[in-house]
N, C-alpha and C positions, 0 to 999 in steps of 0.2 A: 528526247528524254528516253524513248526505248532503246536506242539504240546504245545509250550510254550505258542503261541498266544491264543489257545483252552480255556490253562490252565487260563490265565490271563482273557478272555474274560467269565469264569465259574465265576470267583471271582469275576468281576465286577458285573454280572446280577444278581449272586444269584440265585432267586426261578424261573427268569425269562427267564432261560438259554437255549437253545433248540439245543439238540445233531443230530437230524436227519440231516440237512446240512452236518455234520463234517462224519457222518457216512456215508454217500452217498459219499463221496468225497473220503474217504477211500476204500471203496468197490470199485466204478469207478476206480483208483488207483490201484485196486488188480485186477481185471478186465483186466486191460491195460497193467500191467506187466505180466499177465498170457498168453496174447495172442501176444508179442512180439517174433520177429526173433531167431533161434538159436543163431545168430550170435554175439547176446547180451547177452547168458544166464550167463557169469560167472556177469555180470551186473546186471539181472535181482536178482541171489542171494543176493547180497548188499543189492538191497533196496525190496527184501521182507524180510529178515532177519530182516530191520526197521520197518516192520509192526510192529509185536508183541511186538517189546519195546516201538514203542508208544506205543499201547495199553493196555500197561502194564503202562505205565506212567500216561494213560488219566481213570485206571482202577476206578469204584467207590468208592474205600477204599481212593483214592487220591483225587480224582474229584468226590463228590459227585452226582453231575447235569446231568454229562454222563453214565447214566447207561442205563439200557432198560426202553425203556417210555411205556407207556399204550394204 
């Protein structure tokens, strides 16, 4: 679901797109999953496994907008 939002919100702005929020939110997120309970961990695999197919999804060849900014 964020990633669709991401995706639709790139297509909207165009030139005016700004990926740093999305990529902080992400990291924050990987951050938060890394430092959770054992008691979680067959959990914690699920959704870091979803990291990198977003990020595969939001890559620049797809999403042009979201790449490394300057």
């Amino acid at each position: 679901m964020t990633v669709r939002f991401i995706q639709k919100h790139a297509e909207e702005k165009k030139t005016s797109f700004n990926p740093r929020p999305y990529w902080k939110l992400f990291i924050d997120w990987l951050l938060d999953l890394s430092t959770l309970d054992p008691v979680f961990e067959g959990a914690n695999f699920q959704h870091l496994t979803a990291l990198p197919t977003s990020f595969h999804a939001l890559q620049p060849l797809k999403v042009s907008a979201f790449r490394l900014f300057s």
